[in-house]
C-alpha positions in Angstrom: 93.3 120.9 85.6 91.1 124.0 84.6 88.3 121.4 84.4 89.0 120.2 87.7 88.7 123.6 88.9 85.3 123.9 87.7 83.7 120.3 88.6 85.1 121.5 91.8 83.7 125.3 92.2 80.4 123.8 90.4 80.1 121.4 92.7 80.5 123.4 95.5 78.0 126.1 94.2 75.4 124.5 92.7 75.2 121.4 94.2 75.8 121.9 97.8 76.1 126.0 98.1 73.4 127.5 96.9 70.7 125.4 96.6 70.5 124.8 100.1 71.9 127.6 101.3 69.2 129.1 100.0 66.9 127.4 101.0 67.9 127.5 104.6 68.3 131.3 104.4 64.6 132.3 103.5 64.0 130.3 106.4 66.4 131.8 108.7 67.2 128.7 110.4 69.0 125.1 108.9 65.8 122.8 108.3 67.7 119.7 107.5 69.2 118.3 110.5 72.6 117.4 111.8 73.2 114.2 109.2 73.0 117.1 106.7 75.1 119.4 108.1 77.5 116.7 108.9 77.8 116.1 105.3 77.1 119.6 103.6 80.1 120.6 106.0 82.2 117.9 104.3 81.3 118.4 100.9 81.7 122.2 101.0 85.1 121.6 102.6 86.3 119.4 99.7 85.0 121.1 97.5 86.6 124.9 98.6 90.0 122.9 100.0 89.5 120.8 96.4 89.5 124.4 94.5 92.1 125.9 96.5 94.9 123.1 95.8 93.9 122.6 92.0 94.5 126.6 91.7 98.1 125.8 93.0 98.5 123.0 91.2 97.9 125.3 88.0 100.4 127.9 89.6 102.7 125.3 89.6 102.0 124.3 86.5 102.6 127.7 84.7 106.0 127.7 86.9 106.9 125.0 85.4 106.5 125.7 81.7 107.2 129.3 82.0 110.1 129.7 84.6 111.8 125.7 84.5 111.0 125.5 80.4 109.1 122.2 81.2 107.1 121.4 78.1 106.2 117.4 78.8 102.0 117.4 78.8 102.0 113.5 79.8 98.0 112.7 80.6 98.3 110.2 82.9 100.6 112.8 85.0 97.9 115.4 84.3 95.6 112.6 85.9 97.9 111.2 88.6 98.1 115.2 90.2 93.9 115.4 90.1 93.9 112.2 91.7 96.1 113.3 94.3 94.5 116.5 94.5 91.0 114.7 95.0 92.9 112.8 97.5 94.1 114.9 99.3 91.2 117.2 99.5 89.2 114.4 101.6 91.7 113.5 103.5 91.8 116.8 105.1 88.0 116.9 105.2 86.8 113.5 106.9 89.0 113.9 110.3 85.1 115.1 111.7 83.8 111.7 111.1 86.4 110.1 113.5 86.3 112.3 115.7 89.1 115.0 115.0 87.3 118.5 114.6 83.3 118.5 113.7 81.3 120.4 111.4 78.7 122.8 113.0 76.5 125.3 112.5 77.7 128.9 111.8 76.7 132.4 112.4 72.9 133.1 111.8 72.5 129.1 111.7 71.9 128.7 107.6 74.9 126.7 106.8 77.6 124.4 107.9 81.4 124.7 108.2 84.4 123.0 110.4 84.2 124.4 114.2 86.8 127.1 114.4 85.8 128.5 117.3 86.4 125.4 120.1 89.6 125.2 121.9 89.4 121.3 122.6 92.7 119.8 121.1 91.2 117.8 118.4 89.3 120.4 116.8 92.0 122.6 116.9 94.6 120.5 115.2 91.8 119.9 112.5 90.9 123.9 112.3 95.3 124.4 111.7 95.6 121.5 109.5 93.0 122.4 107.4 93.9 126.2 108.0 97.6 125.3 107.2 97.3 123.2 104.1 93.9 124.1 103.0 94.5 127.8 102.5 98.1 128.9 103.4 100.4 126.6 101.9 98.0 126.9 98.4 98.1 130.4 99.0 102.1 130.2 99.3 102.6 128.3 96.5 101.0 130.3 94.2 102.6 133.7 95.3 105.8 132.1 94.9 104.9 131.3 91.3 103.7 134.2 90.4 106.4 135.8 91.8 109.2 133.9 89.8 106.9 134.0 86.5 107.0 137.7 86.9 110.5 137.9 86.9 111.2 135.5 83.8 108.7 137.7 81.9 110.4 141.0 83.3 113.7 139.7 82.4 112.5 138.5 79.0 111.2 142.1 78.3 114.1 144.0 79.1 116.0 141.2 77.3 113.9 142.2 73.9 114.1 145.9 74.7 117.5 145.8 74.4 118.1 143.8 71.5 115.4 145.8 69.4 117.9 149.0 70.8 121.0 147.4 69.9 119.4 147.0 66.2 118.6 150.6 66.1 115.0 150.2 65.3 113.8 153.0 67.5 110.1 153.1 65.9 109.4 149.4 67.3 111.6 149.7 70.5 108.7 152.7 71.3 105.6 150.4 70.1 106.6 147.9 72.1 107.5 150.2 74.9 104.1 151.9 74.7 102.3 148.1 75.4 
């Protein structure tokens, strides 16, 4: 999944991000047209959505193995869950091309992102989805792992602090006290 992450992130940034980006900054305006805005708006959408989802997928992941003791690697799992993530990811990002939400210029006019700022219906359910399961449930996920992994390693501390106490070996129970 880690390589996932960064096809995803390099394809955002180096394919799509800052080449033109740049490109469109130095000249203070978007030289390419709406096709490629259209599609740069996609792309960059999958590609951030795509990075968001496979960092909660690895949340998950540690969860797993760390909290629930789940040590099965199986590869075609590993490759079933990027599928979906890929999946997924586009699903959420092509609504624009049938009409659900749009890509459009933003700010000082140098790139291209979904239009959060309409109030029409369509583009709104497409600016929540995307909102919703592009950045909040990810986000949600991985605080809740986190959270539970935290307490598992807590618990597993205290759990060798007192043991090491309980053997009267005060010298290590300080060492590893002090770390």
């Amino acid at each position: 999944m880690i390589i996932n992450l960064a096809i995803s992130d390099f394809g955002f940034s180096a394919v799509i991000g800052f080449p033109l980006k740049t490109i469109a900054a130095f000249n203070q305006y978007w030289p390419w047209g709406s096709v490629a805005c259209q599609l740069y708006g996609f792309i960059s959408a999958t590609f951030g959505f795509l990075s968001l989802t496979t960092i909660a997928a690895i949340s998950f992941d540690r969860y797993l193995v760390i909290v629930k003791n789940y040590k099965t690697k199986n590869f075609l799992i590993i490759c079933t869950v990027i599928g979906f993530l890929w999946i997924w990811s586009i699903l959420w990002t092509i609504p624009p091309f049938f009409g659900y939400g749009r890509y459009v210029l933003e700010g000082y006019q140098t790139s291209c992102t979904f239009d959060y700022i309409s109030n029409d219906m369509p583009n709104l359910l497409f600016s929540c989805g995307m909102y919703v399961f592009g950045f909040t449930f990810p986000v949600l996920l991985c605080i809740y792992c986190y959270v539970n992994l935290l307490k598992v390693v807590h618990n597993n501390e205290r759990i060798v602090l007192i043991s090491l106490s309980n053997d009267g070996s005060e010298k290590q129970h300080k060492s590893i006290r002090s770390k």
